[in-house]
N, C-alpha and C positions, 0 to 999 in steps of 0.2 A: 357593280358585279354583273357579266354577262347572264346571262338565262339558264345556261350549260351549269354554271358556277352555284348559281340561285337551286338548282335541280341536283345537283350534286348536292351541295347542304342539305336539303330536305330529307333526302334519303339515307345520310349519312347521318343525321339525327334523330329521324324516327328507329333507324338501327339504335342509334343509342339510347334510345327511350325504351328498348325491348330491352337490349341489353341490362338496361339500367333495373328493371321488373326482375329479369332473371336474378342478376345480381343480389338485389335487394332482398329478394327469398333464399336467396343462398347465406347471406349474413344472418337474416333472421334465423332461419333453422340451426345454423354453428353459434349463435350467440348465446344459448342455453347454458352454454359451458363456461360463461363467465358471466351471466347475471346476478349471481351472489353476492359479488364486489362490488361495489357501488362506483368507486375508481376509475377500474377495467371495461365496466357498462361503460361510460361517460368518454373512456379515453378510446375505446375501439370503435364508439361511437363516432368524436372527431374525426380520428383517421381515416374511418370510410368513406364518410364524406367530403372531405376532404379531397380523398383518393380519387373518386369517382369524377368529381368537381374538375380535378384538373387533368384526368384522362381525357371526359367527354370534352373538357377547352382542345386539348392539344388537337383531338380530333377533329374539329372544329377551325382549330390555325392551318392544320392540312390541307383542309380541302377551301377555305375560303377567306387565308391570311387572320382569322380570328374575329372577325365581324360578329357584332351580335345584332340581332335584328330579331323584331318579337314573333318573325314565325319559325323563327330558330328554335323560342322557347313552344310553339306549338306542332312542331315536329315531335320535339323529345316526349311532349306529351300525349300526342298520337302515338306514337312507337310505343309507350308504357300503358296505353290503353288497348292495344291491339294485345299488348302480352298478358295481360288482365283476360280479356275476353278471350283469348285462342288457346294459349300457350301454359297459361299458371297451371291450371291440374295437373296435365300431363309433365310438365317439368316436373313441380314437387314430386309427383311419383318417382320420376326417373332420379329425381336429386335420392330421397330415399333409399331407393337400391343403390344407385353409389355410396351410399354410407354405409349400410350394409355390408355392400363389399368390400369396403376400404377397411370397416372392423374387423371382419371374420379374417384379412388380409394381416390387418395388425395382431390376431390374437393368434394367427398359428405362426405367425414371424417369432413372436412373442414364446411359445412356447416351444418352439425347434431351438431357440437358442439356450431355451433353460434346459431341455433336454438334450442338445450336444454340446453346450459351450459352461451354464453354471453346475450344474449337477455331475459331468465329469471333476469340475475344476473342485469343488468340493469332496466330493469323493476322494483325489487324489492327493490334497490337500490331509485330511485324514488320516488318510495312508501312509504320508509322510510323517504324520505328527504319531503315531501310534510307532512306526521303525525307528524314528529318533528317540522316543521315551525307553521302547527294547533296549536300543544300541545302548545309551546311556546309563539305564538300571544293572544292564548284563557289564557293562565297563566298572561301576561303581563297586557291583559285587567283588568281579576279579581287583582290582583295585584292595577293596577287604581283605580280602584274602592274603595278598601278595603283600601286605603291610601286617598280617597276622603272621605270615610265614618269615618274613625277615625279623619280626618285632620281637617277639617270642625266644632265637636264637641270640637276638643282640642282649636281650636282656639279665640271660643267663649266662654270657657272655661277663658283663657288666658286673654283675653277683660276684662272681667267681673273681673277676679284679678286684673288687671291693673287701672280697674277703683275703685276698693277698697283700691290703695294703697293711702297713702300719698301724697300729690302734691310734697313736697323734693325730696319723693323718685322719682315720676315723672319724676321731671323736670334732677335728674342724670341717667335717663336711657335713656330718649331723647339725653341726653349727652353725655351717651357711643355708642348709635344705630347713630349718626350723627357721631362720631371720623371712626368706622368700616366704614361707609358708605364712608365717603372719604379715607380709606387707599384701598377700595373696588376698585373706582373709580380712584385713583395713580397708584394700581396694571394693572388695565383695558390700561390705557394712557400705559403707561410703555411697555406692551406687547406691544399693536397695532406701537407704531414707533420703537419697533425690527421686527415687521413683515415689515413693511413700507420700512426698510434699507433693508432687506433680499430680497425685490421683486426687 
């Protein structure tokens, strides 16, 4: 490696060693939110690593085809010492307010939608279910009615043929209206002691 090359690495790995401080306090302070799980600990744990592992490499193939050399590894820890000693307080401060912001961001996102988008949607929802129940009870009434009004006239209707017919014919319709009445009444028994076994 020329000298240019050799100075380019250093720089671009003490970058990464800041980088890396930054970083690593930024996963710290979001990782509260899945400590509980022991899983999620373990597994967001790998990825980061991981992650970090083969960004600062790539960074590293850039700028000097991917050589490692052990003042590669004392750059990066330069870099994260400099962010230790310079940079950590005032970040976490600053990380702080951005979460801050990003909450107070998400919780009026959070309630503009439930106050223009679920609370219409409910509301109106309602509204609809209260006009359908109307429509419905006011249909069923007329419906009543309109079967009281035809019912009523068919019947006496009915009467009045019944009483013009022939006594024969009479007396075999009493005969058939009394045979259904009891298959009516067998039907009825029948059900009620299968309900009766099934309790």
């Amino acid at each position: 490696m020329t000298l240019s090359v050799q100075f380019l690495t250093m720089i671009s790995m003490t970058a990464g060693g800041f980088y890396l401080g930054m970083i690593l306090d930024t996963y710290r302070r979001l990782s509260i939110h899945w400590k509980s799980s022991p899983f999620m600990k373990y597994f967001m744990e790998i990825v980061f690593w991981l992650t970090q592992t083969m960004l600062l490499y790539y960074v590293l193939f850039r700028v000097n085809s991917g050589e490692l050399r052990f003042y590669v590894f004392l750059a990066c820890l330069l870099g994260f010492s400099m962010y230790q000693g310079l940079a950590a307080r005032p970040y976490k401060a600053f990380l702080e307010h951005i979460i801050r912001m990003v909450a107070a961001a998400y919780r009026f996102c959070k309630r503009t939608v439930q106050v223009l988008v679920i609370i219409p949607v409910k509301w109106l929802f309602q509204l609809i279910t209260v006009i359908a129940v109307f429509i419905l009870s006011t249909l069923a009434t007329i419906l009543r009615w309109l079967v009281k009004i035809i019912a009523v006239p068919l019947f006496w209707l009915c009467r009045l043929v019944y009483r013009m017919l022939p006594q024969t014919v009479q007396k075999k319709l009493h005969k058939i209206a009394g045979f259904y009445s009891k298959i009516e009444n067998i039907c009825r028994k029948r059900i009620k002691q299968l309900l009766s076994k099934r309790r």
